[in-house]
Backbone as JSON, one array per atom type, in Angstrom:
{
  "sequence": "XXXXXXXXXXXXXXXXXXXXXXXXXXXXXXXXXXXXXXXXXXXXXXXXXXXXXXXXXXXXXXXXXXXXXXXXXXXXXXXXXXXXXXXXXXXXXXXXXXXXXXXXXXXXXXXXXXXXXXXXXXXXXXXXXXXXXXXXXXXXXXXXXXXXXXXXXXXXXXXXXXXXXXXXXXXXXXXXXXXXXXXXXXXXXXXXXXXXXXXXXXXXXXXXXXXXXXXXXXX",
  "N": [[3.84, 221.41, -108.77], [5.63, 221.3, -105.19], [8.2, 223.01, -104.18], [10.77, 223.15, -101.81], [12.95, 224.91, -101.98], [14.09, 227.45, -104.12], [15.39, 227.4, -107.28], [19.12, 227.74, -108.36], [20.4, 227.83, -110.42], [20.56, 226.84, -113.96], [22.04, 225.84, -115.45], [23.25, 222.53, -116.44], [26.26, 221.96, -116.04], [26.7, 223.56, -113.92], [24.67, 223.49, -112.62], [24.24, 222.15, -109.24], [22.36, 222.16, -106.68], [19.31, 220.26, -105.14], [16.88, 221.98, -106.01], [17.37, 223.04, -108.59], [18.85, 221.06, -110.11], [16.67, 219.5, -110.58], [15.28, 220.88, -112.75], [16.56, 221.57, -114.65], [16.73, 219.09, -115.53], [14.54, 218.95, -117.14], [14.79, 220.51, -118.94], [17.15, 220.34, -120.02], [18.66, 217.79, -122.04], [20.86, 214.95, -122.55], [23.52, 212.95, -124.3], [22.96, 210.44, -123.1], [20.55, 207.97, -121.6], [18.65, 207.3, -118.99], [16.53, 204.09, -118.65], [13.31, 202.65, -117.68], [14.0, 200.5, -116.84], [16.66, 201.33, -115.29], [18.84, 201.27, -117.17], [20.94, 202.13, -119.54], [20.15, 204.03, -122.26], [19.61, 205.43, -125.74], [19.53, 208.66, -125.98], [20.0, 211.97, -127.07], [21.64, 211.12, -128.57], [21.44, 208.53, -130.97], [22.83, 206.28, -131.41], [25.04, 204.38, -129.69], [28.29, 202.91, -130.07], [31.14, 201.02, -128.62], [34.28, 200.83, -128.56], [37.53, 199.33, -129.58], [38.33, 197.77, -126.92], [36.48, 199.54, -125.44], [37.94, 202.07, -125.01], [37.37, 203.87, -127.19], [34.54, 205.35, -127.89], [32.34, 205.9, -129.59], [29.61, 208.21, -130.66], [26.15, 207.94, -132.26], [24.39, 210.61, -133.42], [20.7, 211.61, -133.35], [19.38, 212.86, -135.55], [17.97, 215.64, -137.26], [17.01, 217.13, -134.67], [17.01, 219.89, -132.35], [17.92, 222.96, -131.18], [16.1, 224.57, -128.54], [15.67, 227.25, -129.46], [15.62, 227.11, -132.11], [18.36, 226.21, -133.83], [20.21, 223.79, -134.97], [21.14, 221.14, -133.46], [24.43, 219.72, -132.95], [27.34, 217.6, -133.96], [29.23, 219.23, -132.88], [28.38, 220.32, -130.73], [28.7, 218.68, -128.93], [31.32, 218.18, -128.21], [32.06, 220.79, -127.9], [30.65, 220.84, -125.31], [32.23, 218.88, -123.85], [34.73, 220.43, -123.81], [34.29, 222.5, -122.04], [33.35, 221.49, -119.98], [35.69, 220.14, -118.61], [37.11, 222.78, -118.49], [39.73, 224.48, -116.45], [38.65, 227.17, -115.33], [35.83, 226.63, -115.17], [33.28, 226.57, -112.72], [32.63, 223.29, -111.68], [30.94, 220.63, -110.33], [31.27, 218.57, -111.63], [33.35, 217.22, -113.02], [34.66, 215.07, -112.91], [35.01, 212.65, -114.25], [34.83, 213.65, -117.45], [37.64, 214.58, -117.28], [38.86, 212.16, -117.72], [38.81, 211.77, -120.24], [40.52, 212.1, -123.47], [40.19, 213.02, -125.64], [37.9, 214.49, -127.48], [36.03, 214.03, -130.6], [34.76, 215.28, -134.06], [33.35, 213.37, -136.21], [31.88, 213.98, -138.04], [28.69, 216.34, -139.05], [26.6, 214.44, -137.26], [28.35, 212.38, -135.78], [30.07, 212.12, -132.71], [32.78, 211.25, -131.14], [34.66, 209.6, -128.34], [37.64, 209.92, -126.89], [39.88, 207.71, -124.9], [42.41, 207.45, -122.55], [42.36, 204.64, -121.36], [40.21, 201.96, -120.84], [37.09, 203.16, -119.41], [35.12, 202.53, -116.96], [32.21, 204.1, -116.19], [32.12, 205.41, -118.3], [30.13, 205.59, -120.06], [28.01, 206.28, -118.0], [28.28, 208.93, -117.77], [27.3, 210.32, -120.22], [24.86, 210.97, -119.84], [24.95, 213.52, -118.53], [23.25, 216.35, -119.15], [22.94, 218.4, -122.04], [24.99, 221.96, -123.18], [24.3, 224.66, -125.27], [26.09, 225.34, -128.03], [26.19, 227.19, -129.28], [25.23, 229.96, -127.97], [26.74, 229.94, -125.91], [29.24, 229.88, -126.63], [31.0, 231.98, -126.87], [31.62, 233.52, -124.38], [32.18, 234.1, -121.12], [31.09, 231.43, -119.36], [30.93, 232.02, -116.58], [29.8, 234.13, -116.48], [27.61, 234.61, -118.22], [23.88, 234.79, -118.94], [22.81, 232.9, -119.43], [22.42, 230.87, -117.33], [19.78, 231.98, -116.41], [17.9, 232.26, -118.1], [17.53, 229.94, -119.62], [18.85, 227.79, -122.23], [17.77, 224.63, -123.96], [17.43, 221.3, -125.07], [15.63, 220.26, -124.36], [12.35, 218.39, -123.3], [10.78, 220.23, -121.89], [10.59, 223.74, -122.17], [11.7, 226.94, -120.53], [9.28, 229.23, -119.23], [8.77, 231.09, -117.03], [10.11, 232.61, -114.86], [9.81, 233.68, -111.64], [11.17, 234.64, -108.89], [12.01, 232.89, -105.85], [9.55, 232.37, -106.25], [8.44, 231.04, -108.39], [8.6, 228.94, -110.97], [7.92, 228.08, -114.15], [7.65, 225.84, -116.62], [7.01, 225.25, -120.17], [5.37, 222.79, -122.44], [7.33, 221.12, -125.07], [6.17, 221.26, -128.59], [7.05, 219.38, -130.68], [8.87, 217.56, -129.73], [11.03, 214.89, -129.5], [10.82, 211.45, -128.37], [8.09, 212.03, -128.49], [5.36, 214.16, -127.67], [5.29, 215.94, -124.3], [2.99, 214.59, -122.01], [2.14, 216.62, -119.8], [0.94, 219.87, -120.52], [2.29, 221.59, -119.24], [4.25, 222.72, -116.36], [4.61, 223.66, -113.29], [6.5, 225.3, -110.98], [6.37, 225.73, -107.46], [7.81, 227.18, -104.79], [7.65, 227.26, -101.97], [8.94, 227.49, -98.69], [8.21, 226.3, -95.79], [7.19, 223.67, -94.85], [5.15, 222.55, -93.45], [3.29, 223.89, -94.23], [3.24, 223.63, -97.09], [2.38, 220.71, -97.19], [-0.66, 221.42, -96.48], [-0.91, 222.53, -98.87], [-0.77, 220.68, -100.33], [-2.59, 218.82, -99.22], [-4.81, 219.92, -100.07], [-5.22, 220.05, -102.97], [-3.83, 221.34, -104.11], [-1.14, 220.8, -104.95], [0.68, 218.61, -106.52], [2.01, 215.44, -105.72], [5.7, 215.89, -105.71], [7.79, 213.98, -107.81], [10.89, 213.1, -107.75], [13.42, 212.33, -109.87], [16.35, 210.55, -109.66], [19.61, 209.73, -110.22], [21.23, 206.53, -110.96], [22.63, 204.55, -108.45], [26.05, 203.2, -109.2], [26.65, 199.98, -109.9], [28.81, 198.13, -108.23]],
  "CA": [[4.52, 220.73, -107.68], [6.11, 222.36, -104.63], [9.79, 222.65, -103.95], [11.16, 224.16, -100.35], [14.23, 225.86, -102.05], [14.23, 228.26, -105.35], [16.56, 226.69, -108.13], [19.97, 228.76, -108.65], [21.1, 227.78, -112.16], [19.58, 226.04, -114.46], [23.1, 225.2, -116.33], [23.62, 221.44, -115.64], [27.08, 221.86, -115.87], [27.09, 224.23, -112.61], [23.86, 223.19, -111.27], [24.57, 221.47, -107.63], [21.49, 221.84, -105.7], [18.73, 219.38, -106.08], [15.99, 222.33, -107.26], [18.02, 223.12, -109.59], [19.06, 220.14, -110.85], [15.18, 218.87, -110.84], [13.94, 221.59, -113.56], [17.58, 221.36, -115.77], [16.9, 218.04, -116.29], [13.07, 218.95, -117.7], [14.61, 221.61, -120.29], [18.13, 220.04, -120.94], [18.96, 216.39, -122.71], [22.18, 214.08, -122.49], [24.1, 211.85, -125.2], [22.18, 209.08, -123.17], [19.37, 208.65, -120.69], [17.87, 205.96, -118.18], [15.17, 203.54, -119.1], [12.43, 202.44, -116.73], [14.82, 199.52, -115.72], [17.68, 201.77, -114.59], [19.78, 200.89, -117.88], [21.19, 202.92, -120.39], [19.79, 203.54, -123.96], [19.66, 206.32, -126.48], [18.62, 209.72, -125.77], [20.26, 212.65, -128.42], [22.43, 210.12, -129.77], [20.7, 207.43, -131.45], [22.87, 204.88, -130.59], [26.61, 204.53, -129.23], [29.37, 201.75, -130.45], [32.21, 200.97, -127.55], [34.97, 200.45, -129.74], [39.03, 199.7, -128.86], [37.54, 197.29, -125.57], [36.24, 200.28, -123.88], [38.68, 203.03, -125.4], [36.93, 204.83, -128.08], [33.18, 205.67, -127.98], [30.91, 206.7, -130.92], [27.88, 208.24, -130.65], [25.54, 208.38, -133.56], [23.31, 211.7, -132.86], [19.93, 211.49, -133.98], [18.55, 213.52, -136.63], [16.59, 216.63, -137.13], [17.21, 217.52, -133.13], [17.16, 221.63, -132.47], [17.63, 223.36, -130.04], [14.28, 225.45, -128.16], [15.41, 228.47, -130.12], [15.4, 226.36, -133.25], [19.0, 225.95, -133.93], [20.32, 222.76, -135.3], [22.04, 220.37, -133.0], [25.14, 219.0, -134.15], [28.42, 216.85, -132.97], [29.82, 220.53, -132.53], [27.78, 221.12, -129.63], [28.87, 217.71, -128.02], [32.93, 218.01, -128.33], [32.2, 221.95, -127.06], [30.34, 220.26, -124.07], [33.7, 218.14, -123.51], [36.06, 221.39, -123.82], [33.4, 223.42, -120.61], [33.59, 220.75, -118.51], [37.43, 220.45, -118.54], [38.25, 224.13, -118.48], [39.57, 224.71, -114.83], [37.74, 228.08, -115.23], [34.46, 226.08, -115.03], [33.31, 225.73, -111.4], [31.47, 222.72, -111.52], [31.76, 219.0, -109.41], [30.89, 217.23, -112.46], [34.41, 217.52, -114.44], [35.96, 214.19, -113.27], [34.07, 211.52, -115.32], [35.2, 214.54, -118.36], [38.72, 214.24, -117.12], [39.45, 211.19, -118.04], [38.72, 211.95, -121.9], [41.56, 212.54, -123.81], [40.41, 213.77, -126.68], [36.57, 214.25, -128.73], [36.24, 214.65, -132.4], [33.63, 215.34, -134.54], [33.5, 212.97, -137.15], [30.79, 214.36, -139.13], [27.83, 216.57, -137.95], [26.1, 213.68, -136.65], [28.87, 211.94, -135.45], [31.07, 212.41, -132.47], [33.98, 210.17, -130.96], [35.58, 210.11, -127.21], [38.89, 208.59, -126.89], [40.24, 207.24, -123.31], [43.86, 206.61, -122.69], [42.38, 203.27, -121.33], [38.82, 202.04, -120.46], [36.93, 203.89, -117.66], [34.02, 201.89, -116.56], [31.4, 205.38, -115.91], [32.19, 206.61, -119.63], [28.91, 205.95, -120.8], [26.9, 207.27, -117.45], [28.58, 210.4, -117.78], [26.95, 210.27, -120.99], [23.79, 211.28, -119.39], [24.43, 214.88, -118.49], [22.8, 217.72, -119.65], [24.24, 219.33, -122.91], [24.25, 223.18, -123.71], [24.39, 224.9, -126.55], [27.39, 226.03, -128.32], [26.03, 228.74, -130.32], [24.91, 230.41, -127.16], [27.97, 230.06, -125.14], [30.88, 229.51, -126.85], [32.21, 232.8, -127.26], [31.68, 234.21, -123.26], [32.42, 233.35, -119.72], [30.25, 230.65, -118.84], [29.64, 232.38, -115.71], [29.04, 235.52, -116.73], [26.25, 234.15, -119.33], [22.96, 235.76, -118.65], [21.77, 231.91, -119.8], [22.12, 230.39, -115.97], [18.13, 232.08, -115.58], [17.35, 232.05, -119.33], [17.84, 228.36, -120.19], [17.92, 227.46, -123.71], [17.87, 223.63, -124.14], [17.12, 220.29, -126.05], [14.82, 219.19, -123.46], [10.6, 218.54, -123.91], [10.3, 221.95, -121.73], [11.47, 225.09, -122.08], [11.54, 228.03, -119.79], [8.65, 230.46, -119.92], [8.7, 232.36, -116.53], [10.88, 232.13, -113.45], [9.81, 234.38, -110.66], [12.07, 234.44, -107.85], [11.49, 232.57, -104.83], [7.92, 231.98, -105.55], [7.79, 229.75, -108.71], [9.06, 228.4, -111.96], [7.09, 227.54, -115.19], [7.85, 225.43, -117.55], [5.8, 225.08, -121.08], [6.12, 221.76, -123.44], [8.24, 221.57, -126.51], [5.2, 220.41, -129.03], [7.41, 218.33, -131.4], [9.61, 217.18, -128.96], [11.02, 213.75, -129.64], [10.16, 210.91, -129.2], [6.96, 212.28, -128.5], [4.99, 215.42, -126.89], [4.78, 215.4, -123.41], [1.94, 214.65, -121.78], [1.34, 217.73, -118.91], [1.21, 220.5, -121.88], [2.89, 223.04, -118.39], [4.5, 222.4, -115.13], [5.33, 225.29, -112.39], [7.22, 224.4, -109.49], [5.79, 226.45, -106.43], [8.48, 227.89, -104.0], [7.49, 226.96, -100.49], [10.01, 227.02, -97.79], [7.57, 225.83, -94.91], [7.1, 222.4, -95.29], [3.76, 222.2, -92.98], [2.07, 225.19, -95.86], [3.35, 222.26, -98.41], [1.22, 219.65, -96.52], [-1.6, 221.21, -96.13], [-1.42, 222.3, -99.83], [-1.01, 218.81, -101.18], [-4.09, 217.64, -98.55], [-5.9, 220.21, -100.65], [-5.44, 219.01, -104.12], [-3.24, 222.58, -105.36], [-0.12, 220.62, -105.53], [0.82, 217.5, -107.02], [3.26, 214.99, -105.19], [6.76, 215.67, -106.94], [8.66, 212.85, -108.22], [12.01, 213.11, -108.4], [14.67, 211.35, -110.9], [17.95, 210.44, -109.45], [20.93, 209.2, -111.24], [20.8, 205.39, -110.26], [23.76, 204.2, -107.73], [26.85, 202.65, -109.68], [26.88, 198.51, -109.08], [30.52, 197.3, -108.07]],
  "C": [[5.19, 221.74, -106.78], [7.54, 221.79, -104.84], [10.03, 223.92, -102.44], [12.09, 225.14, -101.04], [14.0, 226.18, -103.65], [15.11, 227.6, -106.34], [17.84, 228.19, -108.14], [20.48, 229.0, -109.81], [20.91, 227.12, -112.77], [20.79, 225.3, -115.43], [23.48, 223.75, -116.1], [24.8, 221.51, -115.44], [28.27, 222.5, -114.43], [25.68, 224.1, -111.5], [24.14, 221.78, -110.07], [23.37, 221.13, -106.67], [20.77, 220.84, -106.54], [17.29, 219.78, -106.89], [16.33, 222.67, -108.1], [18.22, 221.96, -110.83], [17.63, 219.49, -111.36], [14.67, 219.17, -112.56], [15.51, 221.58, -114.63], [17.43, 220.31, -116.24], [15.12, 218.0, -116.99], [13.85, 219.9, -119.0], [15.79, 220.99, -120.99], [18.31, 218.42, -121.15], [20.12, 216.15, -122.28], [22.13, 213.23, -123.74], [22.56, 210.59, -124.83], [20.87, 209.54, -121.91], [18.92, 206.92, -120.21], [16.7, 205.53, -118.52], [14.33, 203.54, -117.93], [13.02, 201.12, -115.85], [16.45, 199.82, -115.59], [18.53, 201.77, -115.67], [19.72, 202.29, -118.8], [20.96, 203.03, -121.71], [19.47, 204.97, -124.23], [18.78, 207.74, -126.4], [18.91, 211.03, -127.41], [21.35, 211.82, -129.06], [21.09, 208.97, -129.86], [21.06, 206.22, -130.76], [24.73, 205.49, -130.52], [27.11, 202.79, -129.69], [30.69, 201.88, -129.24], [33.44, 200.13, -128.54], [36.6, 199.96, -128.9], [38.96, 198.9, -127.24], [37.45, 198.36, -124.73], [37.01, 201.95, -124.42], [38.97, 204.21, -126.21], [35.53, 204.45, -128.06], [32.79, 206.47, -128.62], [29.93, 206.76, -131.08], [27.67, 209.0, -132.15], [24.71, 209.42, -132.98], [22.14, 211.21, -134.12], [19.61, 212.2, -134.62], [17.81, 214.47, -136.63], [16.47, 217.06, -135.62], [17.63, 219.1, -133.61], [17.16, 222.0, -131.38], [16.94, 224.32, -129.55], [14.28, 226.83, -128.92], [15.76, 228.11, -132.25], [16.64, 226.2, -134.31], [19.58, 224.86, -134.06], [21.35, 222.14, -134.4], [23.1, 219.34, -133.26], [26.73, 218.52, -132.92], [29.58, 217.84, -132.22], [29.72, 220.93, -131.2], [28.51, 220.07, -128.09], [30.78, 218.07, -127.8], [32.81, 219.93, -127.61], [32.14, 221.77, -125.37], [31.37, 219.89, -123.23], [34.52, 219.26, -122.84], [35.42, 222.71, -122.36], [33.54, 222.55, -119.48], [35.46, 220.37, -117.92], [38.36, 221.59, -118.12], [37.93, 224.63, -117.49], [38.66, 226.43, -114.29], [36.3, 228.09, -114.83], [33.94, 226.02, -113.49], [32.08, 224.55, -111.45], [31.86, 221.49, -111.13], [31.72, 217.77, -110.76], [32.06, 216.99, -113.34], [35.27, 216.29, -113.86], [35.66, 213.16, -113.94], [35.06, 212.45, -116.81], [36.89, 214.61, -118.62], [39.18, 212.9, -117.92], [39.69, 210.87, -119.77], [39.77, 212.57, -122.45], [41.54, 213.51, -125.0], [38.83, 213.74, -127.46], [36.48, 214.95, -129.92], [35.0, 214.72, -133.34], [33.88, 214.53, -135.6], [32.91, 213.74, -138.94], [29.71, 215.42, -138.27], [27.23, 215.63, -137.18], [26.67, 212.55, -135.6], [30.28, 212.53, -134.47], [31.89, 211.43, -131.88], [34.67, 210.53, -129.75], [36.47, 209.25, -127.62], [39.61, 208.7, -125.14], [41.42, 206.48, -123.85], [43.44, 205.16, -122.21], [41.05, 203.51, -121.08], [38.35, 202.37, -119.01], [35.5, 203.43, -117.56], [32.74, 203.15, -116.51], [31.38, 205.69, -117.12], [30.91, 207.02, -120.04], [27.61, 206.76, -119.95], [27.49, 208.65, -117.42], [27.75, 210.99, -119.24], [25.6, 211.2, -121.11], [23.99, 212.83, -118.41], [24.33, 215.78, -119.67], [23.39, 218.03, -120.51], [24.05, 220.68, -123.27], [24.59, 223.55, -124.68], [25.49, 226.08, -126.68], [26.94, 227.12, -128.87], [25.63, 230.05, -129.29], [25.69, 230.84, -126.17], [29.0, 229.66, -125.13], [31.8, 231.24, -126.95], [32.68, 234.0, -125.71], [32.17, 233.04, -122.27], [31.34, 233.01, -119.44], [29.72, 231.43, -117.77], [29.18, 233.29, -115.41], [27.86, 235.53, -117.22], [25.32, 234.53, -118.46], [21.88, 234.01, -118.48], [21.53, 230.85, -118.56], [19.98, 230.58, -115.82], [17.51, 232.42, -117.1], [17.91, 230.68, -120.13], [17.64, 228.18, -121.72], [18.24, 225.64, -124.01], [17.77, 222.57, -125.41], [15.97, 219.45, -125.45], [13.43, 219.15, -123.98], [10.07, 220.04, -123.24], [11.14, 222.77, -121.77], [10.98, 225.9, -121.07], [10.48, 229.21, -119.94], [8.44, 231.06, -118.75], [9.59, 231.41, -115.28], [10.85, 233.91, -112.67], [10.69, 234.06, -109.03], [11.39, 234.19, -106.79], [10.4, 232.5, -104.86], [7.25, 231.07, -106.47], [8.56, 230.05, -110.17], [7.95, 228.01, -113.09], [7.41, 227.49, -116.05], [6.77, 225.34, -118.58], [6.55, 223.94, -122.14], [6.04, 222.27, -124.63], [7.04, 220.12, -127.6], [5.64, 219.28, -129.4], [8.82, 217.5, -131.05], [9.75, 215.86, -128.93], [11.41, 212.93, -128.67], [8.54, 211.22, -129.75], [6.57, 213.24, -127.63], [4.87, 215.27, -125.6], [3.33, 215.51, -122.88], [0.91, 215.9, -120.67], [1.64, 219.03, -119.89], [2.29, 222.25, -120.73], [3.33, 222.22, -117.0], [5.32, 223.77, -114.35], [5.69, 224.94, -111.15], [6.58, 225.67, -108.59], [7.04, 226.6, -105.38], [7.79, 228.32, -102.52], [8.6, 226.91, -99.6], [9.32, 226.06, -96.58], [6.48, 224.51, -95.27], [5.15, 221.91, -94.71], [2.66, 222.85, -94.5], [1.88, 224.27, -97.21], [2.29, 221.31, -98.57], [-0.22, 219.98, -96.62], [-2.28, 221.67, -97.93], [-1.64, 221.38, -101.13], [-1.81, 218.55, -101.02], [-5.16, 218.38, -99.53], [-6.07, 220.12, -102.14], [-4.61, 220.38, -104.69], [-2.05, 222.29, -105.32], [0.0, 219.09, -105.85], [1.8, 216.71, -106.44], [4.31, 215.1, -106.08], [7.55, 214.38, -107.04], [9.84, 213.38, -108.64], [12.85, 212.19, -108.95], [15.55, 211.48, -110.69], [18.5, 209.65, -110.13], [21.22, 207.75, -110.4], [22.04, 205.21, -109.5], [24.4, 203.25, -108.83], [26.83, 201.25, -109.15], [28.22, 198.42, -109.2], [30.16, 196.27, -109.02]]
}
């Protein structure tokens, strides 16, 4: 597929643009994740309980989940997630949904727990960003990390080449649950000139991209 603009960071928690954000959400996962009718249902958690009307939320994580360098994913990684998006050191727009959390706990590995001084209607689509991995970047400055252009995820692709300004390539994660994906590679192409785009769509060497936006909130 093409893209006019290069990605800058592949971290969801500081990616902003929207090539960026495109190819973070191919390598990295969320708690939750959108169905095919806009709703919300179980991505690395299994399932979630809304407990307290609204005031404590428990996600069950699913099982046997690793992350691309084959590291075990655990309620550790989720309550770290919490403590990056909070810490005013972070620069990133996504920390007020995160705000409002007072406190996450790990119950168990599989189990973690938000708590909200009261109920905040968004809790659960916030649910649905990106998570990274603690073992990778808990003990540096986020934005020093080297892992902005070496992604390591939970997603179905991982990272196997990023040439600057001229293209991206992803490769799928075989046993990637629920199931493998189906294009076994995808390489984003780095076009700025939108006509060069056109005429290499009319000729069959790019694929229309589809993008996945985060659905509008109903009042």
């Amino acid at each position: 597929m093409g893209s006019t603009g290069d990605a800058t960071v592949l971290l969801p928690v500081q990616s902003t643009d929207v090539p960026s954000r495109d190819v973070a959400m191919m390598i990295f996962n969320g708690l939750l994740k959108y169905d095919k009718d806009a709703g919300l249902t179980g991505n690395l958690a299994e399932s979630c309980e809304v407990l307290e009307g609204g005031r404590r939320i428990r996600f069950h994580l699913r099982g046997g989940v690793k992350w691309q360098d084959g590291t075990p994913f655990t309620s550790r990684d989720v309550e770290f997630n919490y403590r990056v998006y909070i810490d005013p050191c972070t620069p990133t727009p996504w920390d007020s949904d995160f705000l409002k959390v007072q406190q996450v706990r790990c119950l168990n590995h599989h189990i973690a727990e938000a708590t909200y001084e009261k109920p905040y209607a968004p809790a659960l689509e916030s649910g649905t960003e990106g998570l990274l991995p603690r073992h990778l970047l808990e003990d540096g400055d986020i934005t020093r990390s080297p892992r902005p252009r070496n992604a390591v995820g939970t997603g179905p692709y991982c990272l196997e080449d990023w040439t600057a300004s001229e293209k991206i390539k992803l490769r799928a994660i075989p046993d990637f649950y629920p199931r493998r994906p189906f294009l076994d590679e995808v390489t984003i192409r780095i076009i700025p000139d939108q006509a060069a785009m056109f005429l290499l769509l009319r000729a069959g060497e790019l694929d229309r991209p589809k993008v996945k936006q985060r659905p509008a909130v109903q009042p």
